[in-house]
Biopython code that builds the backbone (N, CA, C, O; Angstrom):
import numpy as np
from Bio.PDB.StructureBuilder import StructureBuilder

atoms = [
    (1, "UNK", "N", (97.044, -111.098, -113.307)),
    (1, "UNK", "CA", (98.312, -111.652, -113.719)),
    (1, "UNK", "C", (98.427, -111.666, -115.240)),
    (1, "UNK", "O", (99.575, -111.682, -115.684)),
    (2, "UNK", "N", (97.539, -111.662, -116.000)),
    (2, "UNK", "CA", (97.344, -112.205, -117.544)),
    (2, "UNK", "C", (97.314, -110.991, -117.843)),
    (2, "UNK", "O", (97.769, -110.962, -118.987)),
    (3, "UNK", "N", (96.970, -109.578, -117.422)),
    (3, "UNK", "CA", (97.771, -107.872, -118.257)),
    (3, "UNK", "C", (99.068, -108.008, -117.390)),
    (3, "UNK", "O", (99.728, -107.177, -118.015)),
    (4, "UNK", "N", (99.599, -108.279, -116.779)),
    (4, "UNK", "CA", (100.951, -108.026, -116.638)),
    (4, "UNK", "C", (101.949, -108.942, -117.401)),
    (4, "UNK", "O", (102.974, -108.501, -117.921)),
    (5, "UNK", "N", (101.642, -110.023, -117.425)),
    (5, "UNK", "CA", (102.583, -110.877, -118.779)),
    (5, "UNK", "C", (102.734, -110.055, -120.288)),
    (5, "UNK", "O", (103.739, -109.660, -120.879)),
    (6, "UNK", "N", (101.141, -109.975, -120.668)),
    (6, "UNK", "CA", (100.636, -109.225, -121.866)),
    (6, "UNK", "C", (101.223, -108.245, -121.562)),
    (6, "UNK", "O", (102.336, -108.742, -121.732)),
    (7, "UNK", "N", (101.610, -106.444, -120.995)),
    (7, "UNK", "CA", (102.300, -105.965, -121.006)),
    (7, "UNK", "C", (104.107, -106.199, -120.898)),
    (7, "UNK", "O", (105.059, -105.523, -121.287)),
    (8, "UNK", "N", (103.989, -107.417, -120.217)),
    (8, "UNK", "CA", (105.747, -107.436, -120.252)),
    (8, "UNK", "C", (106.142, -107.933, -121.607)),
    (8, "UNK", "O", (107.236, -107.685, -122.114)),
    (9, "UNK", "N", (105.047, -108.762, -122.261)),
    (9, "UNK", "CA", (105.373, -109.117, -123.520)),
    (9, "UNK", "C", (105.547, -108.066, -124.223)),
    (9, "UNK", "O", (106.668, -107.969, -124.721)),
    (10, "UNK", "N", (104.592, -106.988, -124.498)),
    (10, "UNK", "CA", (104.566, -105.996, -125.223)),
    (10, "UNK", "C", (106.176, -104.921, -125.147)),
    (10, "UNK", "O", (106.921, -104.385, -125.968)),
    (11, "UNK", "N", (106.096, -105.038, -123.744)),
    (11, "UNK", "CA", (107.436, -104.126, -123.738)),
    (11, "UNK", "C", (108.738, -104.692, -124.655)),
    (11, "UNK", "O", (109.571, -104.153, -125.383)),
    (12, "UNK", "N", (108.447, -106.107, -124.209)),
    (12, "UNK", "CA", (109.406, -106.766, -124.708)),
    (12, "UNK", "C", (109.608, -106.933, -126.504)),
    (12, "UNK", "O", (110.610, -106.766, -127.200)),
    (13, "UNK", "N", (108.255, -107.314, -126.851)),
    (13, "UNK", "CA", (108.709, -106.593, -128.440)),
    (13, "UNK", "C", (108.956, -105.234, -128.677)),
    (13, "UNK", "O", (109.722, -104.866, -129.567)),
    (14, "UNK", "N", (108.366, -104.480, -127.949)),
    (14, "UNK", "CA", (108.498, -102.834, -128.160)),
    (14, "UNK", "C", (110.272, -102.721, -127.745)),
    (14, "UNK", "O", (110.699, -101.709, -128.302)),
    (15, "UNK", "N", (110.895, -103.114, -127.311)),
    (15, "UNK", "CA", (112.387, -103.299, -127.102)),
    (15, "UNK", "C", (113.381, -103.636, -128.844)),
    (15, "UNK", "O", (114.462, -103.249, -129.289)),
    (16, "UNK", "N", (112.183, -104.610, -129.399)),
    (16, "UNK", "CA", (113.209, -105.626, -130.323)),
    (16, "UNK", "C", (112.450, -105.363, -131.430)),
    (16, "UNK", "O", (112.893, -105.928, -132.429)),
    (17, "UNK", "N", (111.496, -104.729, -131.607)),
    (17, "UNK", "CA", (110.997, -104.592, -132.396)),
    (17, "UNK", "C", (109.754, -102.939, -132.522)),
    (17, "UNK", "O", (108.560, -103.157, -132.725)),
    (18, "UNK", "N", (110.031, -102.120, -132.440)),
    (18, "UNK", "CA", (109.038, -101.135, -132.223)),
    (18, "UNK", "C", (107.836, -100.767, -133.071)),
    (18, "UNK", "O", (106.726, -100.490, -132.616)),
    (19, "UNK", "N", (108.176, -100.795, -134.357)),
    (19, "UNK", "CA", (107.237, -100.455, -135.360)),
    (19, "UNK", "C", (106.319, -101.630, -135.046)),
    (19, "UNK", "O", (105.186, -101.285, -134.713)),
    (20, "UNK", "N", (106.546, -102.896, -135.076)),
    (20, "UNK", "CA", (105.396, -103.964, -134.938)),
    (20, "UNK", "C", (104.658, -103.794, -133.534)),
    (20, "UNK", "O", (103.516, -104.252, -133.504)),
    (21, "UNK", "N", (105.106, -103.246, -132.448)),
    (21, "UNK", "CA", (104.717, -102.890, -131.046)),
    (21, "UNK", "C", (103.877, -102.107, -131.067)),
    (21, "UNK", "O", (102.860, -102.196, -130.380)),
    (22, "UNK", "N", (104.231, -100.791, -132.189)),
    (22, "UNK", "CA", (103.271, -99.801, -132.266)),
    (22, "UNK", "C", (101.725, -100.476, -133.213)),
    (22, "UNK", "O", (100.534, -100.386, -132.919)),
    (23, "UNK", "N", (102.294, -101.022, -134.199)),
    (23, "UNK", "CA", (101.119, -101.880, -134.749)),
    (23, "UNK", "C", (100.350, -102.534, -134.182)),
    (23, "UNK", "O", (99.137, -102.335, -134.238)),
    (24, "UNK", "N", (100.992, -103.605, -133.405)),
    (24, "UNK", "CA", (99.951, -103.908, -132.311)),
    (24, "UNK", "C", (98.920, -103.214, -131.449)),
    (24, "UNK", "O", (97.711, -103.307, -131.237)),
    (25, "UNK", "N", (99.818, -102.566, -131.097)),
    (25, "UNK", "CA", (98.797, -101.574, -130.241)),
    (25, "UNK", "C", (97.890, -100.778, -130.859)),
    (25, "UNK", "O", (96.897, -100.463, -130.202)),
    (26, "UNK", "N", (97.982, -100.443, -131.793)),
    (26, "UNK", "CA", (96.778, -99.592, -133.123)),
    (26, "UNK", "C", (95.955, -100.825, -132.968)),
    (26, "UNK", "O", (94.842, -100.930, -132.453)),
    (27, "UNK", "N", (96.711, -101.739, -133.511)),
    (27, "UNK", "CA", (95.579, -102.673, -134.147)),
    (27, "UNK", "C", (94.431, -103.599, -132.732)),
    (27, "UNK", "O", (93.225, -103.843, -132.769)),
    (28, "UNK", "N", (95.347, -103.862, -131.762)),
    (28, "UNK", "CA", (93.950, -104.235, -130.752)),
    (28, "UNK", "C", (93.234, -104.494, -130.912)),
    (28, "UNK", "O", (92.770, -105.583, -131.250)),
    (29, "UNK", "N", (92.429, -102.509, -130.516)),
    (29, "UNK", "CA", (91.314, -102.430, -130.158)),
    (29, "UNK", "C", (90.147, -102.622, -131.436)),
    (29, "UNK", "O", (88.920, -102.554, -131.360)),
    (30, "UNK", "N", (90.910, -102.851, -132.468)),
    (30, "UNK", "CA", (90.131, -102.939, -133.838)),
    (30, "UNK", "C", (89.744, -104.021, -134.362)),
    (30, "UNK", "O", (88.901, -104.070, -135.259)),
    (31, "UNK", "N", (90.428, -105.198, -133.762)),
    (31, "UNK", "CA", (90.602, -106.337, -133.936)),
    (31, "UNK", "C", (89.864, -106.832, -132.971)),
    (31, "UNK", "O", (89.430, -107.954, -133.230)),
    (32, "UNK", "N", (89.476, -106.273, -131.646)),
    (32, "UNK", "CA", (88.793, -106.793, -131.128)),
    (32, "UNK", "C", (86.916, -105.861, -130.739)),
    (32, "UNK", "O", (86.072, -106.011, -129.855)),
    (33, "UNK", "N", (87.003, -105.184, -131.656)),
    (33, "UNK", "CA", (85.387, -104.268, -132.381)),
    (33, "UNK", "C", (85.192, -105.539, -133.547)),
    (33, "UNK", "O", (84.153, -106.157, -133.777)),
    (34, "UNK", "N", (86.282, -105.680, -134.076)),
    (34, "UNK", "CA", (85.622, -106.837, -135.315)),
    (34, "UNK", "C", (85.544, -108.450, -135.348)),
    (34, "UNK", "O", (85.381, -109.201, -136.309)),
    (35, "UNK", "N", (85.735, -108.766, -133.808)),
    (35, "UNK", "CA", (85.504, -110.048, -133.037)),
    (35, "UNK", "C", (84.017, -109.616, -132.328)),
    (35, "UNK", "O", (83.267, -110.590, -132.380)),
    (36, "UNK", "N", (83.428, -108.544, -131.737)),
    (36, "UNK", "CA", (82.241, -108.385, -131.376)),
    (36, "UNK", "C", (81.493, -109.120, -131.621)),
    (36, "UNK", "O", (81.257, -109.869, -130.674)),
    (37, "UNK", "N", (80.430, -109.491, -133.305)),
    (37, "UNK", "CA", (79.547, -109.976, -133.380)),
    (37, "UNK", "C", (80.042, -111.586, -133.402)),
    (37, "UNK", "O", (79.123, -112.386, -133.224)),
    (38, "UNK", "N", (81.536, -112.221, -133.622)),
    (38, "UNK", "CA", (81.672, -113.576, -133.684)),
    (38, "UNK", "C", (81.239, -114.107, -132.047)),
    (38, "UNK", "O", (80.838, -115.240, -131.783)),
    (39, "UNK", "N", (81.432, -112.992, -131.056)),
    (39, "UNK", "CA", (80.887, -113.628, -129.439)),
    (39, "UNK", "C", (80.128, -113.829, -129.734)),
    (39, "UNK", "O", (79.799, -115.000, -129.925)),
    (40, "UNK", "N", (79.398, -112.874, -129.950)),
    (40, "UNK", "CA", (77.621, -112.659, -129.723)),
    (40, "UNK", "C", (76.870, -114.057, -130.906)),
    (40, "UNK", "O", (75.855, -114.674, -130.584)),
    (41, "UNK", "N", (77.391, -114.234, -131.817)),
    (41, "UNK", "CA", (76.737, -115.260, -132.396)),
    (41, "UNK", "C", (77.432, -116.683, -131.630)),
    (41, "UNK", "O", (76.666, -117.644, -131.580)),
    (42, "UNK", "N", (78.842, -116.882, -131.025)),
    (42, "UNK", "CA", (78.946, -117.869, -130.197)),
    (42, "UNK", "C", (78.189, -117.984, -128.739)),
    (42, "UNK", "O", (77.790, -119.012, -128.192)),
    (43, "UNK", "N", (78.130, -116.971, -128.391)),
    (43, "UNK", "CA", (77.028, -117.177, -127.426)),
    (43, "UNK", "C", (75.951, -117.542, -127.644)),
    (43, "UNK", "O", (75.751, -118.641, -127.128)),
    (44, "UNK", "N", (74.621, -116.919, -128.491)),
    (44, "UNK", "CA", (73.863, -116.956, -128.813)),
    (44, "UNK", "C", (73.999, -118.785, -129.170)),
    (44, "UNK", "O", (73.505, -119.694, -128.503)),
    (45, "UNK", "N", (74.642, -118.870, -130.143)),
    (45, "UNK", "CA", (74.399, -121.151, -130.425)),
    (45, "UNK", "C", (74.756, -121.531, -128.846)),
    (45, "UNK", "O", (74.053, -122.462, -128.455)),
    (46, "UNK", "N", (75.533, -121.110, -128.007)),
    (46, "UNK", "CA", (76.000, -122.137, -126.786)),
    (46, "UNK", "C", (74.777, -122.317, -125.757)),
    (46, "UNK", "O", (74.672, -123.207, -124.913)),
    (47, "UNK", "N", (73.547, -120.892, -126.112)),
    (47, "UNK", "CA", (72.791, -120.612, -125.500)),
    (47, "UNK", "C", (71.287, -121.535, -126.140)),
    (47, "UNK", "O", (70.424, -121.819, -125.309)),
    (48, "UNK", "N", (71.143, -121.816, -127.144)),
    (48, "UNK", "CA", (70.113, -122.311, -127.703)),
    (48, "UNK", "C", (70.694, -123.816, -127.845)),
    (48, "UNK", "O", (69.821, -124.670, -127.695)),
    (49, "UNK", "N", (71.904, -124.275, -128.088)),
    (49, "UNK", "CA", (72.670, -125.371, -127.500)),
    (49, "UNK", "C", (71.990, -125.986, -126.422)),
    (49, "UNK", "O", (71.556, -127.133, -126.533)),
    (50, "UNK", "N", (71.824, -125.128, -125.090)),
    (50, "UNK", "CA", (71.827, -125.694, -124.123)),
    (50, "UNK", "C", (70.283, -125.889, -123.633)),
    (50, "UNK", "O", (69.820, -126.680, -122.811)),
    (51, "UNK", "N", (69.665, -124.910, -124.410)),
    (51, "UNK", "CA", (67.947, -125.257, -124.210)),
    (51, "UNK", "C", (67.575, -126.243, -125.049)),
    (51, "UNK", "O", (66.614, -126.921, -124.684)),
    (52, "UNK", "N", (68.003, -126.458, -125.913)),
    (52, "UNK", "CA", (67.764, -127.615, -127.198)),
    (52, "UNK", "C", (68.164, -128.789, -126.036)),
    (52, "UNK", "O", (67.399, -129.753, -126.042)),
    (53, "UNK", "N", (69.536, -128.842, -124.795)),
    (53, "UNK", "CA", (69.582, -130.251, -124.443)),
    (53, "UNK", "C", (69.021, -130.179, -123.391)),
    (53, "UNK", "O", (69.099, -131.249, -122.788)),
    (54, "UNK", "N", (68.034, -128.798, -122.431)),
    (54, "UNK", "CA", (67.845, -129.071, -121.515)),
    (54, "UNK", "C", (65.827, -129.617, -122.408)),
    (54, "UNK", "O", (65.411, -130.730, -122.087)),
    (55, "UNK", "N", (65.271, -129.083, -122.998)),
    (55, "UNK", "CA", (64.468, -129.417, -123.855)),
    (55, "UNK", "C", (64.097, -131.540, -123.871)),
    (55, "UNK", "O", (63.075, -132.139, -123.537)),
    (56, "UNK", "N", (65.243, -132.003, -124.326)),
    (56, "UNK", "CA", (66.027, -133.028, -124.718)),
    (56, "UNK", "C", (65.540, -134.152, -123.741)),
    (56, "UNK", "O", (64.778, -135.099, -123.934)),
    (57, "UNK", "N", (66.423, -133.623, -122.308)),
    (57, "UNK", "CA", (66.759, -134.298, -121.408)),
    (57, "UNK", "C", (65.696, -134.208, -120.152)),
    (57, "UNK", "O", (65.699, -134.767, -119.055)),
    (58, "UNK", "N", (64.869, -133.360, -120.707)),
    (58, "UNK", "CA", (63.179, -132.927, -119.593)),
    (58, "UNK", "C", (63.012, -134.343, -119.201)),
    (58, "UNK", "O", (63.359, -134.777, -118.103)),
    (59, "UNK", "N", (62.343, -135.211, -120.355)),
    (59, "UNK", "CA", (61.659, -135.896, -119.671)),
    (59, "UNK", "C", (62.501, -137.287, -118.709)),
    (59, "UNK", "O", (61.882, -138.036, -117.953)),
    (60, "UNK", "N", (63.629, -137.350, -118.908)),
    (60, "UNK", "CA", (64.491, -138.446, -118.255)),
    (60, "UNK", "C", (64.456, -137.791, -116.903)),
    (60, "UNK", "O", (64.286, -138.440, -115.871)),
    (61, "UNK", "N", (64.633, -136.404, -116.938)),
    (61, "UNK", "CA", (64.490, -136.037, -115.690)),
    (61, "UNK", "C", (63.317, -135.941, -114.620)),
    (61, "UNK", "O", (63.449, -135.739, -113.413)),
    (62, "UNK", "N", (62.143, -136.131, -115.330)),
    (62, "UNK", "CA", (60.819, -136.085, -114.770)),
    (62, "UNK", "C", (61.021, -137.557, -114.325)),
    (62, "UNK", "O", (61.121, -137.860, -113.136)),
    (63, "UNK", "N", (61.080, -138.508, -115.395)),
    (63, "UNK", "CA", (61.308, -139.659, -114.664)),
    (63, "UNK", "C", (62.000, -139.721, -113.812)),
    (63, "UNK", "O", (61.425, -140.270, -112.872)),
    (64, "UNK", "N", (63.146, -139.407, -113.544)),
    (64, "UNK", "CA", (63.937, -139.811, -112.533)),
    (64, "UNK", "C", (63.652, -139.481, -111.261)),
    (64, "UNK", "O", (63.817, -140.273, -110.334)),
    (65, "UNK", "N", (63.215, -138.319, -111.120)),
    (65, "UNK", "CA", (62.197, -137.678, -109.642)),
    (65, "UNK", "C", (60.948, -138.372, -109.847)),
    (65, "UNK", "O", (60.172, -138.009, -108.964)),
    (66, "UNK", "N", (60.428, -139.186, -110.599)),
    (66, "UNK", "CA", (59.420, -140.035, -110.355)),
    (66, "UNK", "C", (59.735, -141.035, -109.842)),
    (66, "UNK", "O", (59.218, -141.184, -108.734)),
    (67, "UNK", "N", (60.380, -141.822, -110.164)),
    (67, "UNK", "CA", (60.859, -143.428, -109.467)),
    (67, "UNK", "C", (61.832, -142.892, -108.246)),
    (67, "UNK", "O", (61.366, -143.291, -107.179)),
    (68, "UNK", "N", (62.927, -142.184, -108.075)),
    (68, "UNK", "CA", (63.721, -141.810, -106.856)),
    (68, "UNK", "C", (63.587, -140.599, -106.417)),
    (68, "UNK", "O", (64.410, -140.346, -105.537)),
    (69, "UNK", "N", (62.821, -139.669, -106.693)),
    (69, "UNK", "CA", (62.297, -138.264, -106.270)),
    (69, "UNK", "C", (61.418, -138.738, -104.992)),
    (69, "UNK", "O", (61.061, -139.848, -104.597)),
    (70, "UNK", "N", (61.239, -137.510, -104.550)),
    (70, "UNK", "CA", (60.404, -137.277, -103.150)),
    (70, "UNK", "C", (59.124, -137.897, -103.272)),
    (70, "UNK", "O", (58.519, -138.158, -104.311)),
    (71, "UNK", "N", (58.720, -138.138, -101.875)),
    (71, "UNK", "CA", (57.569, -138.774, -102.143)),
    (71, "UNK", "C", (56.272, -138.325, -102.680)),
    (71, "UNK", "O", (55.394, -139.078, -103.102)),
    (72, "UNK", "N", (56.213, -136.837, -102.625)),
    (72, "UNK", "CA", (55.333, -135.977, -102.708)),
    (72, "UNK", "C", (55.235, -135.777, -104.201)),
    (72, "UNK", "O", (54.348, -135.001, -104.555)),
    (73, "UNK", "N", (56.147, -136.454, -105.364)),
    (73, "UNK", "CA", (55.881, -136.718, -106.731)),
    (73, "UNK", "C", (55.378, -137.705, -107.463)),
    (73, "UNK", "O", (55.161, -137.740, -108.674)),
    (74, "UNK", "N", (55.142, -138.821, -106.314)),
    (74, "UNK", "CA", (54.861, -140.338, -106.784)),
    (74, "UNK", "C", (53.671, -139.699, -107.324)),
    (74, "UNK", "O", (53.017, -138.704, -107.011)),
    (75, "UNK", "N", (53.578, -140.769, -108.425)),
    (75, "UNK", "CA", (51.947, -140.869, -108.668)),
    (75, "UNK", "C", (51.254, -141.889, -108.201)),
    (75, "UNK", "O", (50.039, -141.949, -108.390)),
]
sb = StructureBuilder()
sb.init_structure("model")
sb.init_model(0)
sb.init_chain("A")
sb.init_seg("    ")
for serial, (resi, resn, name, xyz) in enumerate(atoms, 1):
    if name == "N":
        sb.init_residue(resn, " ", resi, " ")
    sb.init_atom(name, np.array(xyz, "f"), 0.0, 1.0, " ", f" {name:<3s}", serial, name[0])
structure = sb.get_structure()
C-alpha cells in the first residue's frame, strides 16, 4: 500500500510540477546510497544498546528464576 500512495503522490507532482518530479526521481536513489552508513551505524548502537541492557539486567534475572524459577534451579 505505501508504493502505491508514494507513486500516486509522485504522479501527482509530476502533473503540477514536472521538473521537481524529475528531480526527485534522480535524486532517490542517491539520497538513499548516502543514508546507507547512517543505518548501519543506527543499528549497530540499537544493537550494543541492547547487550549493554541485556548485560545489565542478567543478574535480576538469575534471581528471579532463583526465588520463582523451577525447582530444578533452587539452590
Amino acid at each position: 500500500m505505501r508504493p502505491l500512495i508514494f507513486f500516486v503522490g509522485w504522479c501527482i507532482l509530476f502533473v503540477l510540477c514536472w521538473p521537481l518530479a524529475l528531480l526527485a526521481l534522480f535524486l532517490a536513489p542517491i539520497i538513499w546510497i548516502i543514508s546507507i552508513p547512517f543505518r548501519i551505524v543506527g543499528i549497530t548502537f540499537h544493537a550494543v544498546f541492547a547487550l549493554l541492557r541485556e548485560v545489565l539486567l542478567l543478574p535480576v534475572r538469575i534471581l528471579r528464576l532463583l526465588t520463582t524459577g523451577s525447582p530444578r534451579l533452587r539452590v
